[in-house]
LUMFIGU-110771 format. One record per residue (C-alpha): residue in one letter; residue number from 1; y, z, x. Coordinates in Angstrom, 1 decimal, decimal comma, always signed. Each point is the difference from the previous one (the first is absolute). Layout:
SITE  vexvex  kedren      py      pz      px
SITE       A     NUM       Y       Z       X
...
//
This chain:
SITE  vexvex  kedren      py      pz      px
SITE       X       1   -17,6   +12,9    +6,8
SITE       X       2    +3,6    +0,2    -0,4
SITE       X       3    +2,4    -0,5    +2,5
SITE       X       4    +2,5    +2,7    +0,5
SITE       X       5    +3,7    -0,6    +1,1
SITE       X       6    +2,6    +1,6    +1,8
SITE       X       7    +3,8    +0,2    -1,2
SITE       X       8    +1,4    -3,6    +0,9
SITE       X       9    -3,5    -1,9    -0,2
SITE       X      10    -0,5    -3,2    -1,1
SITE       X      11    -3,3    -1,8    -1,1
SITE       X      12    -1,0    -3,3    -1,6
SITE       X      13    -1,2    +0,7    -3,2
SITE       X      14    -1,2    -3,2    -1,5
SITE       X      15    -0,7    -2,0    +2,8
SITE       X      16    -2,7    +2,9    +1,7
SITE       X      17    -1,4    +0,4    -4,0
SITE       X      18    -0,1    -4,0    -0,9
SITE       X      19    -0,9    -0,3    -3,5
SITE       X      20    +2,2    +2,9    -0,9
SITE       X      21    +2,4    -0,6    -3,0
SITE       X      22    +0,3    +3,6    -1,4
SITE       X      23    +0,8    +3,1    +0,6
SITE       X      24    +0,5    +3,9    -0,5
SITE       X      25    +2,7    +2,4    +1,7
SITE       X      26    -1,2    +3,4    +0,2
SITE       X      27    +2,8    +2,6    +0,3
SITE       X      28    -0,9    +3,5    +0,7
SITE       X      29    +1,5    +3,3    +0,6
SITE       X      30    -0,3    +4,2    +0,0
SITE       X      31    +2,6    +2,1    -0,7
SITE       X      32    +0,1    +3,4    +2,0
SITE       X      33    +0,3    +3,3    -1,3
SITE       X      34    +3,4    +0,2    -2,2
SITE       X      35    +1,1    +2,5    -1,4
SITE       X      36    +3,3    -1,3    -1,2
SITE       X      37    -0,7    +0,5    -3,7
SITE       X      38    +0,6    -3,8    -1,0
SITE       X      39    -2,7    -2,9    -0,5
SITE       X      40    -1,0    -2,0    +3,2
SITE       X      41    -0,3    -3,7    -1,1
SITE       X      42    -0,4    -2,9    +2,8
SITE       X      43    +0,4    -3,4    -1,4
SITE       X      44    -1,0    -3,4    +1,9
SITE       X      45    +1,6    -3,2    -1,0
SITE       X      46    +0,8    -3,3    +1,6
SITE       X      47    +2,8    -2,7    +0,8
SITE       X      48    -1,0    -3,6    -0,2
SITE       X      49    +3,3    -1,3    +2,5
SITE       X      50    +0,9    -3,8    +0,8
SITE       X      51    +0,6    -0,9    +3,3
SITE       X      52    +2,9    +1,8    +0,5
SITE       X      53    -1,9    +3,4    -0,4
SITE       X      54    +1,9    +0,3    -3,8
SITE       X      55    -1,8    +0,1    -3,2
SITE       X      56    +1,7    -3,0    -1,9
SITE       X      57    +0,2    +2,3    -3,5
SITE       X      58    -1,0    +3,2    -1,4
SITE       X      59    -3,1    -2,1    -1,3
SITE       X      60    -1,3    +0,1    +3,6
SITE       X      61    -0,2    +3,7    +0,3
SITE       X      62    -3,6    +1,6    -0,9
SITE       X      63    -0,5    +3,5    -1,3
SITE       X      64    -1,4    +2,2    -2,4
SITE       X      65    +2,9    -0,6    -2,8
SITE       X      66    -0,5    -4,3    +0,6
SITE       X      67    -3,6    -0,1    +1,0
SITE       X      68    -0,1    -4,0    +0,4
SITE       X      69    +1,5    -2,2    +1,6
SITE       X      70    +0,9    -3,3    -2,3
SITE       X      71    -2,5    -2,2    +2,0
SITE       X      72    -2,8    +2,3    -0,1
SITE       X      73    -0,2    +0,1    +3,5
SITE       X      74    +0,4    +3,7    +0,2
SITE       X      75    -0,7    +3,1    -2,2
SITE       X      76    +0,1    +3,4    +0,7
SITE       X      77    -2,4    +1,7    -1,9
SITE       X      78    +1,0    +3,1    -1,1
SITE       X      79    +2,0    +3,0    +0,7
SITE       X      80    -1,9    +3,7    +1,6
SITE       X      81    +2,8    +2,7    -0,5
SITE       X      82    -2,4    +2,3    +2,0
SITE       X      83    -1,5    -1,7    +3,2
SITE       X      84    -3,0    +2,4    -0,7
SITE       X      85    -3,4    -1,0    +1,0
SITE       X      86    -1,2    -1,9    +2,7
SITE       X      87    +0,5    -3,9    +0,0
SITE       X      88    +2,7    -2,4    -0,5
SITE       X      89    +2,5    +2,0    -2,3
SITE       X      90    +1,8    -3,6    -0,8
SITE       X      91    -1,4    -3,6    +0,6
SITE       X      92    +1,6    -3,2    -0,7
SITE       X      93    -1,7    -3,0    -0,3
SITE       X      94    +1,2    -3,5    +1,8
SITE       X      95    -1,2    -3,4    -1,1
SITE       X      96    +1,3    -1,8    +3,3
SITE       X      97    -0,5    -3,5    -1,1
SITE       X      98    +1,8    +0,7    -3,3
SITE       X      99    +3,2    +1,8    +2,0
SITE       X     100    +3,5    -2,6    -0,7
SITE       X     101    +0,5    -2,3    +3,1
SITE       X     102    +3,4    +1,8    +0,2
SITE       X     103    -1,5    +3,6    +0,5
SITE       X     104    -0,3    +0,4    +3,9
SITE       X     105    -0,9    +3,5    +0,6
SITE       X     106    -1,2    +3,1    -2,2
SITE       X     107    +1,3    +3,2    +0,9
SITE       X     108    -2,8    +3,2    -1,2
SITE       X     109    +2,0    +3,1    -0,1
SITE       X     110    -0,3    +3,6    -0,5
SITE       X     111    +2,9    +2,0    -1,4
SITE       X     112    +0,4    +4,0    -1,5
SITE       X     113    +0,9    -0,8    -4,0
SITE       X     114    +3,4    +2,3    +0,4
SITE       X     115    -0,8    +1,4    +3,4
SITE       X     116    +3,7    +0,8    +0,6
SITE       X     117    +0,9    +1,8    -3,0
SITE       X     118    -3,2    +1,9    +0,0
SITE       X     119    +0,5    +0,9    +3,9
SITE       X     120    -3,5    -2,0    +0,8
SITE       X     121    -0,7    -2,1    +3,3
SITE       X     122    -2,5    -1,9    +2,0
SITE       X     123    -0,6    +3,0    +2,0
SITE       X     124    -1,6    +1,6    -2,9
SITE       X     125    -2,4    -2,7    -0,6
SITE       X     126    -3,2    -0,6    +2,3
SITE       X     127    -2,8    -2,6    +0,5
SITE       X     128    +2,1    -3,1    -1,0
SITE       X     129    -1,6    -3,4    +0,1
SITE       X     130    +0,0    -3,8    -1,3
SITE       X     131    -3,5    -1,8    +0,2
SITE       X     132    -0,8    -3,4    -0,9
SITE       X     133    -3,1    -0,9    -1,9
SITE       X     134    -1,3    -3,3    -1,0
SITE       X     135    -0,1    +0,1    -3,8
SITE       X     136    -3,6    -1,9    -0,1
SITE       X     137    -1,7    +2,3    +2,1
SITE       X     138    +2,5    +3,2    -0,4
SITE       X     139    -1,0    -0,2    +3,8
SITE       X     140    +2,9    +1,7    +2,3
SITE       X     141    +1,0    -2,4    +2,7
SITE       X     142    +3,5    +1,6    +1,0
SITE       X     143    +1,3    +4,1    +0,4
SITE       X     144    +3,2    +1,2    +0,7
SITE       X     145    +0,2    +3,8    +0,5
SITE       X     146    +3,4    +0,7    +0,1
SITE       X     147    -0,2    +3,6    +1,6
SITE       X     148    +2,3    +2,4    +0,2
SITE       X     149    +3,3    -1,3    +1,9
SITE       X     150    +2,2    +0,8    -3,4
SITE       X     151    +1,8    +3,0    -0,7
SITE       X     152    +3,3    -0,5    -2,1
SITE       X     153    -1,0    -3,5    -1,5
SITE       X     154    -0,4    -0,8    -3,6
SITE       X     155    -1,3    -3,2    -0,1
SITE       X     156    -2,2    -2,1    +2,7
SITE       X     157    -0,4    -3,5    +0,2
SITE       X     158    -3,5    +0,3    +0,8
SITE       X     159    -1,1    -3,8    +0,4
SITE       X     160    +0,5    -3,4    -0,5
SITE       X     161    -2,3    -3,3    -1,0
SITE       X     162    +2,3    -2,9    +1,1
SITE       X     163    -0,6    -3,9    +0,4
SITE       X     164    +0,0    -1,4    +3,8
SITE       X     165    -1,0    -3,4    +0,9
SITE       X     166    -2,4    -1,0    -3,5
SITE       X     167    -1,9    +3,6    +0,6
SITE       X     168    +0,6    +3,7    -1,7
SITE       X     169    +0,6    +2,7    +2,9
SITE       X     170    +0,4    +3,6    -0,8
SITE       X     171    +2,4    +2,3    +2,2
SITE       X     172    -0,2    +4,1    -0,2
SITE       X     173    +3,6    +0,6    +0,2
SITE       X     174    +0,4    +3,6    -0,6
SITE       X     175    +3,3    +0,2    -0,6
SITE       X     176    +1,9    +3,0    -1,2
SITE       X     177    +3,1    +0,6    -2,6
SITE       X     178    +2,4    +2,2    -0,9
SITE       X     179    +1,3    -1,0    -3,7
SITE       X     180    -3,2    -0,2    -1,8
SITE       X     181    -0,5    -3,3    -1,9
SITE       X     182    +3,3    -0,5    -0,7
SITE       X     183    +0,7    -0,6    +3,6
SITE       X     184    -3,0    -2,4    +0,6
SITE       X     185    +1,3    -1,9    -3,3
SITE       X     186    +3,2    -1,1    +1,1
SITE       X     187    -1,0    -0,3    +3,4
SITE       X     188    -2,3    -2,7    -1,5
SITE       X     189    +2,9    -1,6    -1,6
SITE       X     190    -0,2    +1,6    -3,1
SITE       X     191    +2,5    +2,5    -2,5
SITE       X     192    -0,8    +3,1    -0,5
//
């Protein structure tokens, strides 16, 4: 059974799951009636920061467009434009033995592919989450359900996997943007 977090949660990953080297990140979400005549397209990607909460280069910055990271350590595995069905709508897979000594923390995020321009927010979307799943066993051990505390937001920082004392931990961070990517890029250190 997985365990289910709260906003602000954190849990040891690898040390309650020994043996575990791999994983999946499930990210899923609903959109709510719209009516707005444009597409609705959610995107997830990720941030692989140092220490200082920074991605070091553009090379640490994971999403449909640069689907692997150079070490192999993490690849997101394809792009939904739609979010229909039930499920994960985007998953990205983590090799945590194989993520670069350097990389402290991986930041799982949501954002509304040009939710400004197209007049879209997080209010308009429902039933967002992040799991983790060990890869082996595609067994869930973590769920985030990030419920419905966003309104004018364009992008959430849904999660993070980060490094703390030899261990993997996972926080549900639920964090809401204005900006859309391009403000979660170059608050992560990176040009737009």
């Amino acid at each position: 059974m997985a365990i289910s977090l709260s906003k602000g949660q954190k849990i040891d990953l690898t040390k309650t799951n020994p043996g575990l080297t791999k994983v999946t990140v499930g990210l899923g979400w609903d959109t709510n009636k719209y009516d707005g005549g444009k597409d609705f397209d959610l995107d997830s990607s990720c941030f692989l920061l140092d220490a200082a909460g920074k991605c070091p280069s553009e090379g640490e910055f994971i999403f449909y467009n640069q689907p692997k990271h150079s070490s192999g350590a993490v690849e997101h595995t394809g792009d939904n434009r739609t979010g229909e069905g039930a499920g994960d709508d985007e998953q990205v897979a983590v090799d945590l033995q194989a993520v670069p000594s350097n990389v402290e923390k991986i930041a799982f995020v949501i954002t509304i592919h040009d939710g400004e321009a197209r007049n879209q927010n997080f209010g308009q979307v429902s039933n967002s989450f992040v799991r983790i799943l060990d890869q082996q066993s595609n067994k869930e051990l973590i769920r985030y359900d990030l419920g419905e505390d966003f309104s004018i937001e364009t992008a959430v920082v849904v999660g993070e996997l980060y490094r703390h004392g030899g261990e993997w931990k996972f926080a549900a961070v639920g964090s809401g943007y204005q900006g859309g990517l391009a403000a979660l890029v170059k608050d992560y250190g990176l040009d737009v």
